[in-house]
C-alpha positions as CSV (number, residue, x, y, z in Angstrom):
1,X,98.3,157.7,84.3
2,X,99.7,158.2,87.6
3,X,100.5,155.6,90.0
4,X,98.2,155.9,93.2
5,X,99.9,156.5,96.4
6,X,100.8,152.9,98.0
7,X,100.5,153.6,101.7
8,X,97.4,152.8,102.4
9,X,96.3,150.0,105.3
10,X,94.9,147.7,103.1
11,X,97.8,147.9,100.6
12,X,100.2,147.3,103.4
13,X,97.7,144.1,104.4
14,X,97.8,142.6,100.8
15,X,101.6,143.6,100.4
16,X,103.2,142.1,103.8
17,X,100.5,138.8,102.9
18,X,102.0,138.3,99.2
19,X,105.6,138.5,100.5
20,X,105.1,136.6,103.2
21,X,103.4,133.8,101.0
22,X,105.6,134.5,98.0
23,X,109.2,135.5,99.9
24,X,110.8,135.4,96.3
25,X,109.0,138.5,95.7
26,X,111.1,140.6,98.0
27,X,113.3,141.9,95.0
28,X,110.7,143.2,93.5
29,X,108.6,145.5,96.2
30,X,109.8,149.0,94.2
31,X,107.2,147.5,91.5
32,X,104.3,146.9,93.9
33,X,103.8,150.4,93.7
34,X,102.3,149.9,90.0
35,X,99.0,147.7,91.1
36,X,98.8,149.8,94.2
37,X,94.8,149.5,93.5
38,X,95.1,145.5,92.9
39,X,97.2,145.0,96.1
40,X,94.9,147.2,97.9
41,X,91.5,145.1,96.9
42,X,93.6,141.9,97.9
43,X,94.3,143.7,101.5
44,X,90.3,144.3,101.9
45,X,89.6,140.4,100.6
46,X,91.8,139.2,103.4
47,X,90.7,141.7,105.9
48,X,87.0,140.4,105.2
49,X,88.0,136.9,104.9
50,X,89.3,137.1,108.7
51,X,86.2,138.6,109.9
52,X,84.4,135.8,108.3
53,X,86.6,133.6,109.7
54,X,86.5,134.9,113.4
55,X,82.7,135.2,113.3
56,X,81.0,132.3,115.3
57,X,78.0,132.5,113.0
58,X,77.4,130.2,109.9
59,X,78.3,131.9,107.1
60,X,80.0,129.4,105.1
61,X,79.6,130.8,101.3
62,X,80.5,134.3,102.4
63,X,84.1,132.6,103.5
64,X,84.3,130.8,100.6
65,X,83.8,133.8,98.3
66,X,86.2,135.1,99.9
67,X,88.3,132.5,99.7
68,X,87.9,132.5,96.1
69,X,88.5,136.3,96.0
70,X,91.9,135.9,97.5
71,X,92.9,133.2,95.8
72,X,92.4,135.1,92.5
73,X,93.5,138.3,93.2
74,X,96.8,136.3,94.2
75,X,97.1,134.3,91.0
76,X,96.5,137.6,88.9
77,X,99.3,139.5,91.4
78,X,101.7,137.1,91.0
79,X,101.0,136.9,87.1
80,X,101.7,140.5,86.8
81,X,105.4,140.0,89.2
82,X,106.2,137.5,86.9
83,X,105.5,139.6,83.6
84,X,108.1,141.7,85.7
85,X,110.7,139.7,85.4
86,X,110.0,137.6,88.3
């Protein structure tokens, strides 16, 4: 199977969040390329999780799902850098 192209906005999001939380990952950016669809589905949880964040409104378990969301797409991100080599 191919590798999708990584260029999208909400790969870029999920990328520049991971390596700024995880700077030890810097090495290994040419591998991103292989969860492009993982690091892109991370982008969109943190995209929503800032709307939900910004808005006024009480919408407290939305947040946390997407807290939860993020969280875990993190962990399994960071699993699959480390089965890398990382």
């Amino acid at each position: 199977m191919a590798e999708k192209e990584a260029s999208s906005e909400s790969f870029q999001i999920g990328l520049k969040s991971l390596l700024d939380r995880h700077p030890e990952l810097r090495p290994y950016v040419p591998v991103a390329s292989r969860w492009t669809e993982l690091i892109e589905t991370y982008g969109d949880a943190l995209m929503a999780k800032a709307k939900w964040q910004s808005d006024t409104s009480d919408h407290e378990m939305i947040l946390d799902h997407y807290v939860a969301v993020c969280d875990e797409l993190e962990a399994t991100l960071l699993a699959n850098f480390r089965a890398e080599g990382w």
